[in-house]
C-alpha atoms as one frame of an Amber mdcrd trajectory, in Angstrom:
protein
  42.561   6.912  22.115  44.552   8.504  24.456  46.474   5.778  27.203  44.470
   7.807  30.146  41.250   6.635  28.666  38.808   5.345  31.058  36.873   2.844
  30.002  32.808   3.175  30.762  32.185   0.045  32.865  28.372  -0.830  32.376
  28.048  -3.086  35.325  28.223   0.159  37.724  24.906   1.870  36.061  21.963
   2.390  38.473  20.030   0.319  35.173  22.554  -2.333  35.137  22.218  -2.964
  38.773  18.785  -2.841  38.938  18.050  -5.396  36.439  20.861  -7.888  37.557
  19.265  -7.102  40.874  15.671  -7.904  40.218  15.505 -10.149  36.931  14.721
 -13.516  38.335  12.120 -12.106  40.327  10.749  -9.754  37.939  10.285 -12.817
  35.397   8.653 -14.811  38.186   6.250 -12.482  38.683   5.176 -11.775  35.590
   4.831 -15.510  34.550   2.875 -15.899  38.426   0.726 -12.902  37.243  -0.125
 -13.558  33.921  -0.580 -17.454  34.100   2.709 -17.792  31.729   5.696 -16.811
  31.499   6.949 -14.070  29.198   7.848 -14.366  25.838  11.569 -15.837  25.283
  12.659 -12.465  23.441  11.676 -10.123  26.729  13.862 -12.750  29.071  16.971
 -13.272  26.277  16.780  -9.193  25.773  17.086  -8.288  29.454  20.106 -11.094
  29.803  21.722  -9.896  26.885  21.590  -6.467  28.060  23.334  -7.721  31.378
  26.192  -8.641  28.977  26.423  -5.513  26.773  29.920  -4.170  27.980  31.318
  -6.273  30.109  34.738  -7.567  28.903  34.125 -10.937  30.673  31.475 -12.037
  28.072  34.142 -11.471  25.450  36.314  -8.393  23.567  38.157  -6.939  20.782
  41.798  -5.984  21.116  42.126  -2.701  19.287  45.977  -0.998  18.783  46.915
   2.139  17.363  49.387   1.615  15.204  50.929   5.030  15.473  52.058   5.193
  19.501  51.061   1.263  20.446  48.799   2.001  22.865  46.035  -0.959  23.091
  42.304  -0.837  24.537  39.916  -3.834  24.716  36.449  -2.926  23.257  33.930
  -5.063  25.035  30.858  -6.870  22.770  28.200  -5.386  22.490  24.299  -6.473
  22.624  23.187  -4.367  19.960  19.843  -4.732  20.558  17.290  -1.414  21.321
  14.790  -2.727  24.189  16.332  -2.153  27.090  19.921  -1.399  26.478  20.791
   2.262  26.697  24.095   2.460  24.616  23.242   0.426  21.908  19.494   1.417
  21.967  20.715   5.138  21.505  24.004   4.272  19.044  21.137   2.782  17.034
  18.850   5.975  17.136  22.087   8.156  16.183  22.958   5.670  13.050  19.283
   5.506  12.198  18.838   9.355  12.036  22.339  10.509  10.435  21.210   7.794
   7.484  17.861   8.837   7.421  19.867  12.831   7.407  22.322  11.891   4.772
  21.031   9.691   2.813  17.094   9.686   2.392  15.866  12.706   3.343  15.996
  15.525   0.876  17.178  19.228   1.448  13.735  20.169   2.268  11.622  21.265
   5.031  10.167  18.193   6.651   7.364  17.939   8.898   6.816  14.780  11.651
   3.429  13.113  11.799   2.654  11.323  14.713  -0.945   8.665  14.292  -2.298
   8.654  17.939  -4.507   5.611  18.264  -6.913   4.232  21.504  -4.671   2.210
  24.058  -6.692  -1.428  23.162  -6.109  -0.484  19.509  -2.333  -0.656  19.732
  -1.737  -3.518  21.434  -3.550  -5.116  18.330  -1.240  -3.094  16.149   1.687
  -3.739  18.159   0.776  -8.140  17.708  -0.613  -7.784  14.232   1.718  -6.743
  11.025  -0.677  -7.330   8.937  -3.149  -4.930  10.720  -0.511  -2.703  11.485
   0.457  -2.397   7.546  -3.165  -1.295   6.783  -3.413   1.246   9.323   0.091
   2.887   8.020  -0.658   2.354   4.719  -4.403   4.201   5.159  -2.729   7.277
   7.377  -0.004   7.093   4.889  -2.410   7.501   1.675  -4.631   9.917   3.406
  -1.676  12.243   4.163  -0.418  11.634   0.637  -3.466  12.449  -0.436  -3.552
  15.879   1.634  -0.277  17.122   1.349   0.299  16.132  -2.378   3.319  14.848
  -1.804   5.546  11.916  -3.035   6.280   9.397  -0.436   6.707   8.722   3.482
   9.491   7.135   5.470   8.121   6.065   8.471   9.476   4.202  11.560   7.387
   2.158  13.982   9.602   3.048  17.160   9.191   0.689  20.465  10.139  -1.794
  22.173   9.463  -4.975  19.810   5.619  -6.427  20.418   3.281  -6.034  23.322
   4.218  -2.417  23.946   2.282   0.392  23.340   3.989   3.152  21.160   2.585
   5.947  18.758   4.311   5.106  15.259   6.007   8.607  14.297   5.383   9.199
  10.572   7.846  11.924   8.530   6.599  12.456   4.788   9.674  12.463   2.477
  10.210  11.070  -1.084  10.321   7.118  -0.829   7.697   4.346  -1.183   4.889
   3.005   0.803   6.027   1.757   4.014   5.955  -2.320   4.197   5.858  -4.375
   7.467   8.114  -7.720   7.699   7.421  -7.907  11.574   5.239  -5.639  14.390
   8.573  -4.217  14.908   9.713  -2.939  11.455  10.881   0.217  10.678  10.857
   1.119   6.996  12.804   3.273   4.577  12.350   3.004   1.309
């Protein structure tokens, strides 16, 4: 990196901000709204997401060893719920491995399962019910195209939310659900 390198500061988003701004009330309303509060994962993702970045909840020291020139690289949250960065570095990892290593040099086509509203918030809680709605659109598309296998990727953010799972037929195994938020590649 060059020594004029500005470093992004995460703290001055309008999203940072915002959250820092409104958190404690935001969880207090919820939990006054819904009779209890919300689940630990929600409140630990939206603090962790206040940390992403910011060299005061710790850093790396990185130093070329060419010119000398040092830059502190601030932790990161690595989650994908609410933080922008990592949420999108993830998305970028996800599809250049998906690009260059499981997909073949093929045409592909994306299949998208639209399903009622009340019918995936059940999906969204249940793996198990979940699993045998992919594995039924994934055998029926199998079944219709001819072809060999189907990565697919249950995209969201973790239980509770709504989301349409985004389906993409290429050569790999029937997809396999460890949690509602799973994303599988065989």
């Amino acid at each position: 990196m060059a020594p004029n390198h500005a470093r992004h500061d995460p703290s001055a988003a309008a999203l940072h901000g915002l959250v820092r701004r409104h958190l404690a009330s935001f969880l207090a309303v919820a939990a006054e709204r819904s009779g209890r509060p919300l689940p630990r994962y929600v409140a630990e993702e939206f603090r962790a997401y206040l940390r992403c970045g910011v060299l005061a909840h710790g850093f790396a020291r990185a130093r070329c060893a060419g010119c000398g020139h040092e830059v502190l690289v601030a932790f990161s949250c690595k989650l994908r719920g609410v933080c922008p960065s990592c949420g999108g570095r993830r998305m970028s990892a996800t599809a250049a491995h998906l690009t260059d290593r499981v997909r073949p040099e093929v045409p592909l086509r994306q299949w998208v399962l639209s399903v009622p509203f009340a019918l995936r918030r059940v999906l969204a809680r249940d793996p198990e019910a979940l699993t045998l709605v992919s594995r039924t659109f994934w055998e029926e598309l199998r079944r219709w195209l001819r072809a060999v296998g189907l990565v697919a990727g249950v995209h969201g953010l973790r239980r509770g939310v709504a989301h349409e799972p985004p389906l993409s037929p290429a050569p790999a195994t029937p997809p396999r659900t460890r949690r509602a938020r799973a994303t599988w590649a065989a």
